[in-house]
C-alpha positions as CSV (number, residue, x, y, z in Angstrom):
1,X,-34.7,-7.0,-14.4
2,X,-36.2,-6.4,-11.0
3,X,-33.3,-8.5,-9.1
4,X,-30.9,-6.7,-11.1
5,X,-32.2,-3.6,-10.1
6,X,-32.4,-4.4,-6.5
7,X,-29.6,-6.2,-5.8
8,X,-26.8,-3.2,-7.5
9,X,-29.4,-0.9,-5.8
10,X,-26.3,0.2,-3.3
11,X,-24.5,1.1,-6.8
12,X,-27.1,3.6,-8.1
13,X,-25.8,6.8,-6.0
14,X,-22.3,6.4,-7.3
15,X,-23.7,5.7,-10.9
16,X,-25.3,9.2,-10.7
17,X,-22.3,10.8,-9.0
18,X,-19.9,9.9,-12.2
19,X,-19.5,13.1,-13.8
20,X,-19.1,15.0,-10.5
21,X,-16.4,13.0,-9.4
22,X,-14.7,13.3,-12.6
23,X,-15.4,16.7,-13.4
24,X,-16.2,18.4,-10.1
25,X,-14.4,17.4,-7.3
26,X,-10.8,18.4,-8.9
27,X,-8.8,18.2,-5.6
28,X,-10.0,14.7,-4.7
29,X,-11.1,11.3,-5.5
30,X,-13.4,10.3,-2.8
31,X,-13.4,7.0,-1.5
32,X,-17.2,5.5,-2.1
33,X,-18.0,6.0,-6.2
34,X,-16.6,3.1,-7.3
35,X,-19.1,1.0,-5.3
36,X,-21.7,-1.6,-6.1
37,X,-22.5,-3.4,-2.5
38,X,-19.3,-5.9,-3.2
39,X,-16.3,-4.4,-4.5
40,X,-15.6,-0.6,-3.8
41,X,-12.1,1.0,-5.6
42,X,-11.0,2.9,-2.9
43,X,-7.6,3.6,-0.9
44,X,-8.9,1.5,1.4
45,X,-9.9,-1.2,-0.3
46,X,-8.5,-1.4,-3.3
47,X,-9.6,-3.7,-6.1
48,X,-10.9,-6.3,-3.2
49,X,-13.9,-6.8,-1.8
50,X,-15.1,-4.4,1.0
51,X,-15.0,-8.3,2.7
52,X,-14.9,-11.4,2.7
53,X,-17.9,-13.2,1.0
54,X,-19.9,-15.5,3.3
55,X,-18.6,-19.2,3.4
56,X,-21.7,-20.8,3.3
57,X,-25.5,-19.9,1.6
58,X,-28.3,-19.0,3.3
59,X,-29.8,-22.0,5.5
60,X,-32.0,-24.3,5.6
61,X,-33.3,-23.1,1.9
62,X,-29.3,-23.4,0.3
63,X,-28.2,-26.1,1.8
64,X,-28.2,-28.7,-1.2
65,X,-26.1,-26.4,-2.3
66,X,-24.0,-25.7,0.2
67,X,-23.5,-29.3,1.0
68,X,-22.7,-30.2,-2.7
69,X,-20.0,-27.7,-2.2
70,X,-18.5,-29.5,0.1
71,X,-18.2,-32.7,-1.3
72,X,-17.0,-30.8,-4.6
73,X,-13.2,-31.2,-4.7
74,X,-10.9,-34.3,-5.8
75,X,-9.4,-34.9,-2.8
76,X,-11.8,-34.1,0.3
77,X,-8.8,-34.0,2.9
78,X,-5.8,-31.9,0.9
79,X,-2.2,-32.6,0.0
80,X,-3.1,-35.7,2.7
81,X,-5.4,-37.6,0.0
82,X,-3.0,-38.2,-2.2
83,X,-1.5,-41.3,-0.2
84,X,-5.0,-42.2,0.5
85,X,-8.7,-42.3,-1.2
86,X,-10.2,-40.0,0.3
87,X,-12.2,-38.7,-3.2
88,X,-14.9,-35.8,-3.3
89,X,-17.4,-35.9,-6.1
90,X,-15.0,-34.8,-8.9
91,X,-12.4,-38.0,-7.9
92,X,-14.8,-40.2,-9.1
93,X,-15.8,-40.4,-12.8
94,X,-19.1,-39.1,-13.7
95,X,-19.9,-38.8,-9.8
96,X,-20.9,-35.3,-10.8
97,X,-24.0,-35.8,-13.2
98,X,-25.6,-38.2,-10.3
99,X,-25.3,-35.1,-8.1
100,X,-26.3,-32.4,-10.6
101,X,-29.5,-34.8,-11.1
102,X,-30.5,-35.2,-7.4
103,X,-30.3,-30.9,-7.2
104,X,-33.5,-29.3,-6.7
105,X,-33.7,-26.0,-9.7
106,X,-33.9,-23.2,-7.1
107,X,-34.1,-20.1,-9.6
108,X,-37.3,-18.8,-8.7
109,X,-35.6,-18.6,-4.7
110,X,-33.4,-15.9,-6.0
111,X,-35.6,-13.0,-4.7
112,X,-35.2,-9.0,-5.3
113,X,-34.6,-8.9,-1.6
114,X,-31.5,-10.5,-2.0
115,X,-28.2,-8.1,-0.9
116,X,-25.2,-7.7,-3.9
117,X,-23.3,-10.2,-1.3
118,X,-25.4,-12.6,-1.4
119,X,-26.3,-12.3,-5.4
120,X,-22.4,-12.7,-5.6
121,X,-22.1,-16.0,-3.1
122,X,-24.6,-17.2,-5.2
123,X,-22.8,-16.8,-7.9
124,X,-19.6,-18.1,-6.8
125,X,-21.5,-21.3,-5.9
126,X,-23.5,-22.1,-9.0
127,X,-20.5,-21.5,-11.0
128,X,-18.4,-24.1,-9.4
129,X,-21.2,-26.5,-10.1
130,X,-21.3,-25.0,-13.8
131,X,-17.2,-25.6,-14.2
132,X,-17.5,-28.9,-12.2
133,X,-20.1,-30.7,-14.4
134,X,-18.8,-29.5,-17.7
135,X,-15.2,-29.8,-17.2
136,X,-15.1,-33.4,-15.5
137,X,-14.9,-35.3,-18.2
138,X,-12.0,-33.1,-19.9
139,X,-10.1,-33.6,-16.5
140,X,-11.1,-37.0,-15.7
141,X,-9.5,-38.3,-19.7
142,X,-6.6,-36.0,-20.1
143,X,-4.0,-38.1,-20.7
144,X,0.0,-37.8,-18.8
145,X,1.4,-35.3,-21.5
146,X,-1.3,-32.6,-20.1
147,X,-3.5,-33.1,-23.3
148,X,-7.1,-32.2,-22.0
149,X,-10.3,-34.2,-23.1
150,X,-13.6,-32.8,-24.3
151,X,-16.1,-31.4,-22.4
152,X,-19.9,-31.7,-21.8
153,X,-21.8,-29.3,-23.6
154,X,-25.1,-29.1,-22.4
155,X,-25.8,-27.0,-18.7
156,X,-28.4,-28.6,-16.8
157,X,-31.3,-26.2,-15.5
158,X,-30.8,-27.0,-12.6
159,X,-27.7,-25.1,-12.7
160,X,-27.8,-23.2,-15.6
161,X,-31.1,-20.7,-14.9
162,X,-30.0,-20.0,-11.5
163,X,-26.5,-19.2,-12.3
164,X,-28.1,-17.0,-15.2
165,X,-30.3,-15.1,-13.1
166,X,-27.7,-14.2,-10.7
167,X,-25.1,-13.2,-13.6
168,X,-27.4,-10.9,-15.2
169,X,-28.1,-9.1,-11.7
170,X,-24.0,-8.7,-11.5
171,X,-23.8,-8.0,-15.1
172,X,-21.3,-10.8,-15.2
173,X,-21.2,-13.6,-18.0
174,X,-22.8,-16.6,-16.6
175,X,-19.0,-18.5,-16.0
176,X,-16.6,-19.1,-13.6
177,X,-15.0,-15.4,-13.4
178,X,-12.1,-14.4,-11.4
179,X,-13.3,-11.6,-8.8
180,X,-17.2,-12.9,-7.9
181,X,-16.0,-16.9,-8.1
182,X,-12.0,-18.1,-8.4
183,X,-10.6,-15.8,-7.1
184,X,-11.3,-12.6,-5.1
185,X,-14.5,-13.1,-3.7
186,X,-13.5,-16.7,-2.8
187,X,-11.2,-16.4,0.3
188,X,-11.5,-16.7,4.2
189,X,-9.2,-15.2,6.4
190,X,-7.6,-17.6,9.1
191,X,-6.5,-15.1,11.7
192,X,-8.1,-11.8,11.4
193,X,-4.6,-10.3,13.3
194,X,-2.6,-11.8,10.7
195,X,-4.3,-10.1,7.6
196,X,-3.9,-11.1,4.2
197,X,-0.4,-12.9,4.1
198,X,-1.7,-16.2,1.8
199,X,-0.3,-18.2,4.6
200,X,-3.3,-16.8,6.4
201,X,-6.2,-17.2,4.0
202,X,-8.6,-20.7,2.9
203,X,-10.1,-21.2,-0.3
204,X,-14.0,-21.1,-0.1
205,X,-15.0,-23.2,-3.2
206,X,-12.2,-25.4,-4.6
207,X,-11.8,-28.2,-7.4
208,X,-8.6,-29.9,-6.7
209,X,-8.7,-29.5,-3.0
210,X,-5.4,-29.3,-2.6
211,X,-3.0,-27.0,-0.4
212,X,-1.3,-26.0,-3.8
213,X,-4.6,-25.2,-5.6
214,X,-5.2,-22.8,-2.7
215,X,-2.1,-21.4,-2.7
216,X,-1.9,-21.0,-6.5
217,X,-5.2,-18.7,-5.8
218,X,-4.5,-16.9,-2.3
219,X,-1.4,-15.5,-3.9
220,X,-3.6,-13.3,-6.0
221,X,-5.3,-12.3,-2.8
222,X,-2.5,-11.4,-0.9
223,X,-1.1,-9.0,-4.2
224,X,-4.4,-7.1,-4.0
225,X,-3.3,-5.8,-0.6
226,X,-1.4,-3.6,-2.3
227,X,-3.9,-2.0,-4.3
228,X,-5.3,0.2,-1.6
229,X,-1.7,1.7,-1.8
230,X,-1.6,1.9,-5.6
231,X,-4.7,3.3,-6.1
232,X,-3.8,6.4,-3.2
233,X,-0.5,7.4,-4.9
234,X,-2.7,7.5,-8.4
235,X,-5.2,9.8,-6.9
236,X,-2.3,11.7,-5.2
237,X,-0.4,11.6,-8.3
238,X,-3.1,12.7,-10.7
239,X,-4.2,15.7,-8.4
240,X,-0.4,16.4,-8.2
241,X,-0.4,16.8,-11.7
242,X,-3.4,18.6,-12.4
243,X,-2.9,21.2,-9.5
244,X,0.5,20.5,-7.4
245,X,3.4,19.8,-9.8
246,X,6.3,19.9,-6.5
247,X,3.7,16.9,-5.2
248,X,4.2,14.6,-8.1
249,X,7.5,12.6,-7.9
250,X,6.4,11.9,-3.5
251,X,2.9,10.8,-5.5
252,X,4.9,8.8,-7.8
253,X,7.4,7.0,-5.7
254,X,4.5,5.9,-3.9
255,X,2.7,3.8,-6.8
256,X,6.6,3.0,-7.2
257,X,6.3,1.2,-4.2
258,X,3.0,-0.3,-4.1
259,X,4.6,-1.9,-7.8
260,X,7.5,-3.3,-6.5
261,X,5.4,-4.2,-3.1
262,X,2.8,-6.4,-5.7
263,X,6.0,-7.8,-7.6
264,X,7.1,-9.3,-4.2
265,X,4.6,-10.7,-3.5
266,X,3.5,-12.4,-6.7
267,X,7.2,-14.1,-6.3
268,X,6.0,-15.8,-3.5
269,X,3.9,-17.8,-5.9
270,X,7.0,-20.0,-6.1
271,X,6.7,-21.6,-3.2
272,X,3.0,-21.1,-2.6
273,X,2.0,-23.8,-5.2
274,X,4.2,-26.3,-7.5
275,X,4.0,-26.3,-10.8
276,X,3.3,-30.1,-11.0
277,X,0.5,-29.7,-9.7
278,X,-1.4,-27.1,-11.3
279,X,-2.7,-29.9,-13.9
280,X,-4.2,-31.2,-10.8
281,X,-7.0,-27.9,-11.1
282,X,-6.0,-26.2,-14.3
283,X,-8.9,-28.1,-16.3
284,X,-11.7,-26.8,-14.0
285,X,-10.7,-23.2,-14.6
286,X,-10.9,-23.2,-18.6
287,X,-13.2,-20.8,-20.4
288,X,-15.1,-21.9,-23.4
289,X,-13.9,-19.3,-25.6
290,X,-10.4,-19.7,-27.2
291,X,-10.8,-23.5,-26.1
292,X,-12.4,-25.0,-28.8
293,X,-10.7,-28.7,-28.7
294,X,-12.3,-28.3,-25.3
295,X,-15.9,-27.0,-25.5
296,X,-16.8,-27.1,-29.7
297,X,-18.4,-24.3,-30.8
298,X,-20.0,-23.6,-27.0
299,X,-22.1,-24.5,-23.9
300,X,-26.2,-24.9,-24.4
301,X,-27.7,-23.5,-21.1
302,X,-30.8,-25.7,-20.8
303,X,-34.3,-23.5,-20.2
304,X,-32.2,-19.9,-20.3
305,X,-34.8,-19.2,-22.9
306,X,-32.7,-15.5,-23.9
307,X,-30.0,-18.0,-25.0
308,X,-32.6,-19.9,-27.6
309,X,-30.9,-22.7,-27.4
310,X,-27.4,-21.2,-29.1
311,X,-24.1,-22.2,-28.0
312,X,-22.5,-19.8,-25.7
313,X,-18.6,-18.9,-25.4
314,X,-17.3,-16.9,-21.9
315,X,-14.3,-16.6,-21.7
316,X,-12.7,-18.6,-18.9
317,X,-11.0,-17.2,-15.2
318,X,-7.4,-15.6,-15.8
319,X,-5.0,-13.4,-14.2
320,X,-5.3,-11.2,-17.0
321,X,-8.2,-10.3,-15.3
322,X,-6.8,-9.1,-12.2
323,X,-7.0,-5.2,-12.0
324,X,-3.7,-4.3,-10.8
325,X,-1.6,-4.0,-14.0
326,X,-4.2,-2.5,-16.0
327,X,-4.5,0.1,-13.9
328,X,-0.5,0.7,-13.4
329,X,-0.5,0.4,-17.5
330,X,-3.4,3.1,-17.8
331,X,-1.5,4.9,-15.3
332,X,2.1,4.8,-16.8
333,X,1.0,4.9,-20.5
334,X,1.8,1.5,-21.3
335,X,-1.6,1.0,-22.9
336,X,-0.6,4.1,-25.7
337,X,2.4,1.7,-26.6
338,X,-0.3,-1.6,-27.3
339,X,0.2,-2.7,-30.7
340,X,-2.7,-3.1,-33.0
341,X,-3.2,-6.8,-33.5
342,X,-5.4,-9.4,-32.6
343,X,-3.9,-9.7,-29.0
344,X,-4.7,-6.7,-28.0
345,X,-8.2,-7.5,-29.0
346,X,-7.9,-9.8,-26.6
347,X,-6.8,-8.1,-23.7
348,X,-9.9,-5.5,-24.5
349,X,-12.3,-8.5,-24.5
350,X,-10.9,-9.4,-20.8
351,X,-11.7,-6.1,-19.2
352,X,-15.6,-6.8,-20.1
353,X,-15.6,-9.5,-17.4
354,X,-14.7,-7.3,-14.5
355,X,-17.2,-5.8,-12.3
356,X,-19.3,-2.8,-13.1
357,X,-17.9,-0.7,-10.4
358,X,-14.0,-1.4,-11.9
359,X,-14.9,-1.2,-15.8
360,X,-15.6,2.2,-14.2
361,X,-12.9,3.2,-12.4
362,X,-11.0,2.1,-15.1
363,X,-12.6,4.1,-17.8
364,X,-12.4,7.1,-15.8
365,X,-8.9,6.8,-14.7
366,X,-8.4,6.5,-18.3
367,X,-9.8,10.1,-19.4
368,X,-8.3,11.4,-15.7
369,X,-4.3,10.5,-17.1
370,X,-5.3,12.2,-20.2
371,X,-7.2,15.1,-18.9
372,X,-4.5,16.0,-16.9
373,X,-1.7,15.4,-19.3
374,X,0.2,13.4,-16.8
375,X,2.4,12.1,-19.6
376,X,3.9,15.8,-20.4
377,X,4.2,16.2,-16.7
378,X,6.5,13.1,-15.8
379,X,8.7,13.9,-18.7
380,X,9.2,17.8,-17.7
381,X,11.3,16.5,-14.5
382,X,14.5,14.0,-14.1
383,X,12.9,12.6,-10.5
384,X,9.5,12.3,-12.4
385,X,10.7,10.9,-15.4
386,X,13.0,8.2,-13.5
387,X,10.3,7.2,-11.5
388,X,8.2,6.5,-13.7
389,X,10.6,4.9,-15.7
390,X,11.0,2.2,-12.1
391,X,7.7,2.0,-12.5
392,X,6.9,0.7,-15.8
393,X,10.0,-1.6,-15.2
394,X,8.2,-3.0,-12.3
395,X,5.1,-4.0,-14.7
396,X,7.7,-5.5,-17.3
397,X,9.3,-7.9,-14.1
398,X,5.8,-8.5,-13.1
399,X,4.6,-9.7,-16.8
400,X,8.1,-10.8,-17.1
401,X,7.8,-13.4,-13.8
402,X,3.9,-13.9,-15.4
403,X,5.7,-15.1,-18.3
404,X,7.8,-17.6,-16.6
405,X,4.5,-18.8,-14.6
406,X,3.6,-19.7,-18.1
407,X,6.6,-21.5,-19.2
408,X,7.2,-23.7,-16.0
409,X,3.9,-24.0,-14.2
410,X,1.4,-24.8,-17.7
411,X,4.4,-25.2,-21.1
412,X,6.0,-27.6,-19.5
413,X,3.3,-29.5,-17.8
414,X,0.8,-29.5,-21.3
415,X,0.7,-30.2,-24.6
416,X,-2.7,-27.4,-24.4
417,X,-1.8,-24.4,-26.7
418,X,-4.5,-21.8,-24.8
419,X,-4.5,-20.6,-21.8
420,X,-7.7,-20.5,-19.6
421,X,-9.1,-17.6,-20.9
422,X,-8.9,-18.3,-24.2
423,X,-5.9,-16.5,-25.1
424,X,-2.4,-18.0,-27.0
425,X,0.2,-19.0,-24.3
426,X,2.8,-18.3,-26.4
427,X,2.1,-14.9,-27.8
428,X,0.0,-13.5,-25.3
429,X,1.9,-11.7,-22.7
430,X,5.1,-10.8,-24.9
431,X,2.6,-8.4,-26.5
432,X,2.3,-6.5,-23.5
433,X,5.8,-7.2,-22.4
434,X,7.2,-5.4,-25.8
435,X,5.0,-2.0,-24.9
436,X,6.6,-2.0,-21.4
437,X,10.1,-2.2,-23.5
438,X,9.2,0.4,-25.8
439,X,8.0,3.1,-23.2
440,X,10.5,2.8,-20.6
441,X,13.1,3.3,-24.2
442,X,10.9,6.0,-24.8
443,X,11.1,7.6,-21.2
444,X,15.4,7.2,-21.2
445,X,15.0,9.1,-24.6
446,X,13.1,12.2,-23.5
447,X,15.0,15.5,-22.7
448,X,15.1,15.4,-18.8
449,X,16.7,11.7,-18.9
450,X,18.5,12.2,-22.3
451,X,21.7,13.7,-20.7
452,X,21.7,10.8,-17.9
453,X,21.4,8.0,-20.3
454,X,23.8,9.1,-23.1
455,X,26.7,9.1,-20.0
456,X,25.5,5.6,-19.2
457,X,25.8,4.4,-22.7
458,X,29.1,6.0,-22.9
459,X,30.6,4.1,-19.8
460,X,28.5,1.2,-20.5
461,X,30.5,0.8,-24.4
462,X,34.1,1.7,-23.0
463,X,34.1,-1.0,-20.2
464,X,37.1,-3.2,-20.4
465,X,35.2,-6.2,-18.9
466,X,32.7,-9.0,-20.1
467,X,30.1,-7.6,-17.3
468,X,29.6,-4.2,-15.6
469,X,31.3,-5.1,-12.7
470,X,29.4,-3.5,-8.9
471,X,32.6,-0.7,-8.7
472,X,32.2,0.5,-12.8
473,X,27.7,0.3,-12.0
474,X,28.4,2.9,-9.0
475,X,30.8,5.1,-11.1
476,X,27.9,4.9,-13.3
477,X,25.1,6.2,-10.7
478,X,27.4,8.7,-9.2
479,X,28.6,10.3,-13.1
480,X,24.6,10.1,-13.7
481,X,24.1,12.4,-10.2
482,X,26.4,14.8,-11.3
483,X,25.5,15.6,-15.0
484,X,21.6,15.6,-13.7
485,X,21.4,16.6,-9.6
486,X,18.2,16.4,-9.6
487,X,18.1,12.9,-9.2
488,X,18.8,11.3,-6.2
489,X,20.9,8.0,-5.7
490,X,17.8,5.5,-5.8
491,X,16.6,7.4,-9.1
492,X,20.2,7.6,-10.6
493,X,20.1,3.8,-10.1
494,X,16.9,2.6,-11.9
495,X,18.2,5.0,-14.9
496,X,21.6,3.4,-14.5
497,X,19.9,-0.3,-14.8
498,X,17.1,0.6,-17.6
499,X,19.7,2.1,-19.9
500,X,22.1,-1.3,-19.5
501,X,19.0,-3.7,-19.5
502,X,16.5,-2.9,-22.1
503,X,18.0,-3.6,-25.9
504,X,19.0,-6.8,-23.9
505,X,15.2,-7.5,-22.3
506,X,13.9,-7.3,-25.4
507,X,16.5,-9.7,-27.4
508,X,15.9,-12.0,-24.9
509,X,12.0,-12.3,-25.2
510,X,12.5,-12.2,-28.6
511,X,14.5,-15.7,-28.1
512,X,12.1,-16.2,-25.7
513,X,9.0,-16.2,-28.1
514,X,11.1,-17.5,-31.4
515,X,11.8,-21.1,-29.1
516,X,8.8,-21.4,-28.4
517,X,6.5,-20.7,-31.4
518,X,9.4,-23.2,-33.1
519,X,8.3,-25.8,-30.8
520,X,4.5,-25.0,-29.4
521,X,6.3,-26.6,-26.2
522,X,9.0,-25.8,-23.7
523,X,11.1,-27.9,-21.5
524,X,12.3,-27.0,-18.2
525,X,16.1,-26.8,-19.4
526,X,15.2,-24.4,-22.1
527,X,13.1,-22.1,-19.4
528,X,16.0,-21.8,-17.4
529,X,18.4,-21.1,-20.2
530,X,16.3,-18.7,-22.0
531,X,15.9,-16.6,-18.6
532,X,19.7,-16.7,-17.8
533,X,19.6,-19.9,-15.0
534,X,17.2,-17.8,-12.9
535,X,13.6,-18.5,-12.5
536,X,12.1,-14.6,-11.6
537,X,14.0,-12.2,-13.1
538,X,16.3,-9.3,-10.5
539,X,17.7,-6.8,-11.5
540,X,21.4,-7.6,-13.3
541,X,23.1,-5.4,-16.0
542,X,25.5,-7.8,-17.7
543,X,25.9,-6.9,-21.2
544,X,27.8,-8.9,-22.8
545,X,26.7,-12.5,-20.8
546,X,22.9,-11.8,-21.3
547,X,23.6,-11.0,-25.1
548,X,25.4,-14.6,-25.6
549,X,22.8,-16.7,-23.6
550,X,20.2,-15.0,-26.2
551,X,21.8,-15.7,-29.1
552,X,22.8,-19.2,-27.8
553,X,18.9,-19.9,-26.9
C-alpha cells in the first residue's frame, strides 16, 4: 500500500480537486485534473501519455530484465527473419520457461521511491514476460486454420509477484493491458520533427517482432493524436452549452473534425499491417477471461498470497479499450441508445481496465453532458443537430471499418470464436454499431431536422434511377438549404447522406451479423460482398444497389 501511495502520489492534488473542477470552475476545464504522473486528459495531451515511457529499466539492477526483453520476440531481426533463422526466445519452443527459470524474483527492488513512470515501465515489462510464458505454448501448437492451443496456467514468482506489486500501485489488473503495456505506453518516437505519423514510431516490447506487429499497434498511437483536439472541442462544446449557446455548433464542428481526423487515420491500418500476419502476434495478446479453450478456468500467480492460490481471469488487451470512442459516444449520446444485454456488460467490464486518471474523466464527462443538457441543446438548432448527426456517423464508420478489421484481419485468418478481450467476434461491435444507427435516426427525426429530411425522403422515393445519381444528390443539398437556411452546404450534405444511408446501414449489418452467426466463420469473398466490394466504408447513397447486395448476402 505504501508504493501505491507513493508512486500515484502526483495524482493526489487532482483527486482532491474533483468536485471543483466539476462543480466550480463552470467556464473551464483546466488542463492538469485528470493526472496521475503518466497519462494526463488534457487538450494537450489527450488520452496519451504526457511522454514516451523509457525504452529500457533502470541499470545495472534491471537489466536481466531488460536484456530478456530483447531477446523476447519471434523473429529478432523483423519482416527480414522470415527468409532466415534468426529466432528470439519465443521462436523456439519452450525457450521461454529456461529463461523464466534463470530470472532472478526482484519484487522486493520495487521501492516507494519509485516515480508513476517507472511503476508503469515496470509494468509494461513484466507483463510481456507474463503473456510470453503463458501464451507460448498456445502459439507455438496452433495449428494452419488459426485454431489456438492451450495455455500454461501457472505464473512463476519470479514474474508473477513483481508484476502484482506494480499493478496494484497503478490500480491495473496484473495483465497485459492496452495503455501501461501493448499499446500506448509502448512506443518510441523515431524523429522527434516528424511527430506521431506511425511511419515515425518503434515498438518498445514486441512478441512477433515483426514490422506488421508494429504497425498493427502504432496505428493506435498515431489515432490518439487526435484526441488533444477531441477532447478541446468537448470542453468548448460543453461550456458552449451550459453558458454560450451561439458557441456551440464552432464547438461542435471541431470534435466533428477531430472524428473524421481519427477515422483517417485508423484507415491507414490497411496498409500499416496485413492481415496474414496478425496470427503471427494475435496469440500473445489474448486475455484469460472470455478465452476459456485457451486458459481453463484461469492463471494461478505463484506466491501472490492475496490471490490464495485461486485462478484468476483479466481480461486480455483490446481496442475496445482505447478511449477515443467512448468518449465521442458519452459525448454524442450513443451510450443512452446501448441496449440492455449481455454485451453491453461487456463493454462496462472494459472501461475498469483503463487508468485511474481516464475512468475519471470519463465519469465526469458523463454527469457534465447531462448536467448541461447538451442533448436538448443540439436538437434546438439545424447546424447543431446536423453536426452532431456527422458526428455520430463518424463513430458508426469508425466501428463500421472496426468491424471489417474483424472480418478480414482475425474471421478469416481463425477458426477462434473470441476476440482478445474476451468478448464474441461476431456479436460484439454490431451492438454498438445498432445504437449509432438508432441515434443518428433519432437526430434526422427531431423538429429542427424533421423538415430537411422529409424533402430528402421525398426526392429520394420519386427518383427515376437505380442510384441517386451526383446531379439528383445536389438538387437534394440545395432543396434541403432552402426549406432550412440555417444550414450551410457541408451540413445540408451529411443530412442529405444520413437520410439516404441509414435504413440501408442497418440492413446491411443485419446481413452482416445473420452470415456470420450462420457460419461462426467468414471468407474473404463474403467480406467483400457483404460490404458492397469495398473494404472501409465512404460515404455512397445508392438505394436501390446497396438494398440488392443485402438481400443477395
Amino acid at each position: 500500500s505504501s508504493l501505491a501511495h507513493s508512486s500515484l502520489a502526483h495524482s493526489s492534488l487532482a483527486h482532491s480537486s474533483r468536485a471543483c473542477s466539476c462543480l466550480s470552475l463552470r467556464r473551464m476545464w483546466p488542463d492538469g485534473v485528470y493526472f496521475d504522473g503518466v497519462f494526463s486528459v488534457s487538450s494537450s495531451c489527450g488520452f496519451l501519455p504526457i511522454a514516451e515511457l523509457p525504452r529500457t529499466l533502470p541499470s545495472p539492477l534491471w537489466d536481466p530484465v531488460s536484456l530478456l526483453l530483447s531477446q523476447l520476440p519471434v523473429h529478432l531481426c523483423g519482416d527480414d527473419s522470415y527468409k532466415g533463422n534468426s529466432k528470439g526466445i519465443l521462436g523456439r519452443p519452450s525457450a521461454i520457461v529456461h529463461a523464466i527459470a534463470n530470472l532472478p524474483n526482484l519484487v522486493d527492488a520495487i521501492v516507494p521511491a519509485y516515480s508513476p513512470r517507472t511503476i508503469a515501465t515496470l509494468f509494461r515489462s513484466y507483463a510481456f514476460l507474463a503473456s510470453a510464458y503463458l501464451l507460448e505454448t498456445a502459439y507455438a501448437t496452433q495449428t494452419p486454420e488459426g485454431k489456438y492451443g492451450k495455455a500454461r496456467r501457472i505464473l512463476p514468482k519470479q514474474i508473477a509477484q513483481p508484476l502484482h506489486r506494480v499493478a496494484k500501485a497503478l490500480g491495473q489488473a496484473p495483465w497485459l493491458d492496452y495503455h501501461y503495456a501493448y499499446g500506448l505506453c509502448n512506443y518510441a518516437i523515431k524523429d522527434e520533427q516528424k511527430g506521431l505519423d506511425y511511419n515515425n514510431l518503434d515498438m518498445v516490447c514486441r512478441f512477433a517482432g515483426t514490422q506488421d506487429e508494429v504497425g498493427f499497434m502504432m496505428v493506435h498511437v498515431n489515432i490518439n493524436e487526435n484526441g488533444a483536439q477531441l477532447i478541446a472541442g468537448i470542453r468548448d462544446a460543453i461550456a458552449a452549452a451550459e453558458e454560450d449557446p451561439q458557441s456551440l455548433v464552432p464547438a461542435l464542428a471541431k470534435v466533428h473534425a477531430a472524428a473524421t481526423a481519427i477515422n483517417s487515420v485508423r484507415r491507414s491500418m490497411w496498409k500499416a499491417s496485413k492481415p496474414e500476419r496478425y496470427n503471427d502476434f494475435r496469440a500473445f495478446i489474448m486475455g484469460v477471461k472470455g478465452n476459456d479453450a485457451i486458459f481453463g478456468d484461469g492463471v494461478i500467480y505463484e506466491g501472490v498470497d492475496e490471490y490464495g492460490n485461486e485462478p484468476q481471469q483479466p481480461r486480455g488487451q483490446t481496442g475496445a479499450q482505447d478511449d477515443l470512442i467512448p468518449t465521442l459516444d458519452i459525448f454524442s449520446g450513443v451510450t443512452e441508445y446501448y441496449p440492455t444485454n449481455k454485451l453491453t456488460e461487456y463493454l462496462i467490464d472494459l472501461r475498469t481496465y483503463r487508468p485511474t486518471s481516464i475512468k475519471r474523466f470519463l465519469e465526469d464527462l458523463r454527469e457534465r453532458v447531462r448536467a448541461c443538457s447538451l442533448a436538448q441543446a443540439v436538437r434546438t438548432h439545424p447546424s447543431a443537430a446536423a453536426t452532431m448527426v456527422g458526428i455520430v456517423e463518424e463513430i458508426f464508420l469508425f466501428r463500421n471499418g472496426h468491424f471489417q478489421f474483424v472480418q478480414r484481419y482475425i474471421m478469416a485468418n481463425t477458426q477462434h470464436g473470441s476476440a482478445t478481450g474476451g468478448t464474441p467476434i461476431t456479436t460484439w461491435l454490431p451492438n454498438q454499431l445498432e445504437a449509432c444507427l438508432k441515434l443518428i435516426d433519432d437526430l434526422l427525426r427531431c423538429d429542427s431536422l424533421a423538415m430537411a429530411t422529409s424533402i430528402v425522403n421525398a426526392m429520394a422515393k420519386s427518383s427515376s434511377t437505380e442510384g441517386i445519381e451526383d446531379e439528383e444528390s445536389e438538387a437534394m443539398v440545395q432543396a434541403v438549404m432552402s426549406a432550412v437556411p440555417e444550414l450551410s452546404k457541408e451540413e445540408a450534405s451529411i443530412v442529405m447522406r444520413n437520410a439516404l444511408e441509414t435504413a440501408n446501414r442497418a440492413r446491411v449489418l443485419q446481413s452482416q451479423v445473420d452470415a456470420m452467426v450462420a457460419s461462426n466463420h467468414i471468407d474473404s469473398a463474403l467480406i467483400y460482398r457483404l460490404n458492397d466490394g469495398r473494404l472501409d466504408e465512404t460515404s455512397h447513397y445508392h438505394l436501390k444497389s446497396r438494398s440488392t447486395t443485402a438481400a443477395a448476402a
